[in-house]
C-alpha positions as CSV (number, residue, x, y, z in Angstrom):
1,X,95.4,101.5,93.5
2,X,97.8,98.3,94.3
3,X,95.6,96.0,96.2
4,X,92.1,98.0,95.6
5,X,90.6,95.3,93.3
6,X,91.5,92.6,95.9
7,X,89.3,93.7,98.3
8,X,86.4,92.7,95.9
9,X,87.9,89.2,96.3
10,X,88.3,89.2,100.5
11,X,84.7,90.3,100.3
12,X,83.4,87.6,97.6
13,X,85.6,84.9,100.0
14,X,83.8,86.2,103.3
15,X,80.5,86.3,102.1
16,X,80.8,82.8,100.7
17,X,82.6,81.6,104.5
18,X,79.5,83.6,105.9
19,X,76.8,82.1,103.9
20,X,77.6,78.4,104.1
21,X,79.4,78.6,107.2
22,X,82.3,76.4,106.1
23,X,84.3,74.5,108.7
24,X,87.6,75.1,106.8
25,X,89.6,78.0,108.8
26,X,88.7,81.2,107.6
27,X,92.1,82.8,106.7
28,X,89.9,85.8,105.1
29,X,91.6,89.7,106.8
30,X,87.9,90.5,107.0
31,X,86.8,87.6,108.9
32,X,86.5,89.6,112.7
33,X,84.2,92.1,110.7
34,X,80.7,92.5,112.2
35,X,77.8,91.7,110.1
36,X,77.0,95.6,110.0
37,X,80.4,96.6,109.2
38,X,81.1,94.3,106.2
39,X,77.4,95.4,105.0
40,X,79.2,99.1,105.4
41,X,82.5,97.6,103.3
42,X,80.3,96.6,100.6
43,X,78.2,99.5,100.1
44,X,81.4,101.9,100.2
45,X,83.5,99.5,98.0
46,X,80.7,99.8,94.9
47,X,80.3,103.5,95.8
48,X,83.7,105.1,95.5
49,X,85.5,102.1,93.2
50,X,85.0,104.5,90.2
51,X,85.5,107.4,91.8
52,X,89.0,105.6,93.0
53,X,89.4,104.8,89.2
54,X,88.9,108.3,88.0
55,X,90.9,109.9,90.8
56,X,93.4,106.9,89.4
57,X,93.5,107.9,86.0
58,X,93.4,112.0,86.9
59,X,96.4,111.4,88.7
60,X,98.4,109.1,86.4
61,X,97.4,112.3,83.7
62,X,98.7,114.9,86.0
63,X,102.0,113.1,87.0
64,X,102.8,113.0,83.2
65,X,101.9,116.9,82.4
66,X,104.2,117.2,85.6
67,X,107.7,115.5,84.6
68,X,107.5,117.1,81.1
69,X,106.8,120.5,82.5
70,X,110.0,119.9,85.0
71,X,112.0,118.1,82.2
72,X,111.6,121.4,80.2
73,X,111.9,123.4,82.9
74,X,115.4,121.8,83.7
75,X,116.4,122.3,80.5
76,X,115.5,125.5,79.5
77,X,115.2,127.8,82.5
78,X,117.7,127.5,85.7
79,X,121.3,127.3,86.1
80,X,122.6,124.7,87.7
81,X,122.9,125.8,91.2
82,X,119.3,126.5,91.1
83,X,119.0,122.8,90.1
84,X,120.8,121.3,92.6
85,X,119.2,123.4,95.7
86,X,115.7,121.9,93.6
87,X,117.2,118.6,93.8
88,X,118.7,118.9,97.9
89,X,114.8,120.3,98.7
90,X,112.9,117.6,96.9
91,X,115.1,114.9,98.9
92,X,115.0,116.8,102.5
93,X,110.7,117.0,101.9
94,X,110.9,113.1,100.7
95,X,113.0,112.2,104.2
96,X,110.5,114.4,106.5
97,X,107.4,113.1,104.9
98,X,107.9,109.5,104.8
99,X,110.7,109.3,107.1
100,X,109.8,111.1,110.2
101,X,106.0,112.5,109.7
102,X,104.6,109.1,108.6
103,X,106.4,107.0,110.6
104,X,105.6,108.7,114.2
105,X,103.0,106.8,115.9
106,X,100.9,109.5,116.8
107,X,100.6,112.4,114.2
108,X,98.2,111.7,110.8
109,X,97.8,110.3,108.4
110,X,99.1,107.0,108.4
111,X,101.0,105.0,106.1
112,X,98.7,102.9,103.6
113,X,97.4,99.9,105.2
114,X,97.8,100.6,108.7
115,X,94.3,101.7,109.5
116,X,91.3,99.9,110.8
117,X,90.8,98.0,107.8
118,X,94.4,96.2,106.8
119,X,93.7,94.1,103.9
120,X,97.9,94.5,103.0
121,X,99.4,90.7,104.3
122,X,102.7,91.3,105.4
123,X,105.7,89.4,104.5
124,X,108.1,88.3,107.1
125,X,110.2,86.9,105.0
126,X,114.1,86.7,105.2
127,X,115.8,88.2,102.3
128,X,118.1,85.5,100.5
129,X,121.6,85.5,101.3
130,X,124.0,87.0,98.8
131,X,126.1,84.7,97.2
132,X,129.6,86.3,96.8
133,X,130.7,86.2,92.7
134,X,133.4,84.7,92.3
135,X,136.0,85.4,89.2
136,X,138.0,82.9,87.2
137,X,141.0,83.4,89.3
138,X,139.5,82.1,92.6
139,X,137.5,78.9,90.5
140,X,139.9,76.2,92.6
141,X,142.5,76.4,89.3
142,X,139.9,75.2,86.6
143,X,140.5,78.3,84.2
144,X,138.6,81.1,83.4
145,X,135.0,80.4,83.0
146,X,131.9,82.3,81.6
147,X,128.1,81.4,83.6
148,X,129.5,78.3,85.2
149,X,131.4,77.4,81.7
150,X,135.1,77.0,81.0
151,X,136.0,78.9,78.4
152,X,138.6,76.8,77.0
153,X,137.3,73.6,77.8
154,X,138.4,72.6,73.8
155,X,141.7,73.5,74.1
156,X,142.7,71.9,77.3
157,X,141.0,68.9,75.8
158,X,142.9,68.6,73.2
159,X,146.6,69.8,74.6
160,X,146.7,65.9,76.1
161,X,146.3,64.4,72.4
162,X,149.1,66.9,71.0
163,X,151.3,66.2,73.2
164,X,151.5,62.4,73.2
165,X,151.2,62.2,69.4
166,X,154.7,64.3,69.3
């Protein structure tokens, strides 16, 4: 369902690019789209958005009846070497499927969005570095400090004034 209502919005952007044929660069995933093929997208879109929905909903139903029915079952029927073999197949069939079935190049189906139509924009992004945390013993001597604050900033303010008052 992630990214199904934008596709309303690529074709609302291409038609628009189509119609007034604007000189700004078309940055639209649909733009290489034949006239005859985006008439296809639109048809399809209108026709099987609510059965999408539905299917959408039905599922989002199901997956609920499903975790209670395996919370209870859990709880009240296997012992826990039963459990664990449950737990050691559900992670070996996660790893085949989207591990090794989905990601060879040549058996189906694909992953989502690598079809014909990719409307998905791919982020090549770098991740941002990790700044290392550092405690209040490596702070260059300044004390301990909590979120960037000494915590006795009062006191060492005031041990000066004590001391040259005595």
């Amino acid at each position: 369902m992630e990214n199904w209502d934008s596709i309303k919005e690529h074709l609302r952007l291409e038609n628009h690019h189509r119609l007034t044929k604007d000189p700004a660069q078309n940055m639209n995933p649909l733009r290489h789209l034949t006239d005859d093929e985006m008439r296809e997208l639109q048809f399809n879109y209108k026709k099987y958005t609510p059965y999408i929905r539905g299917l959408f909903v039905a599922i989002t139903i199901f997956q609920i009846m499903w975790d209670v029915m395996l919370v209870c079952t859990m709880l009240y029927y296997h012992v826990m070497i039963e459990k664990f073999l449950g737990g050691v197949l559900a992670i070996l069939t996660w790893f085949f499927t989207y591990r090794m079935w989905y990601a060879h190049p040549k058996l189906y189906p694909k992953l989502p969005g690598q079809g014909v139509f990719k409307y998905i924009k791919k982020k090549n992004e770098a991740p941002p570095p990790v700044k290392r945390r550092t405690g209040s013993i490596v702070n260059n001597g300044r004390g301990p400090v909590f979120m960037g604050r000494p915590i006795y900033q009062q006191q060492q303010e005031m041990q000066p004034e004590d001391a040259g008052s005595g």
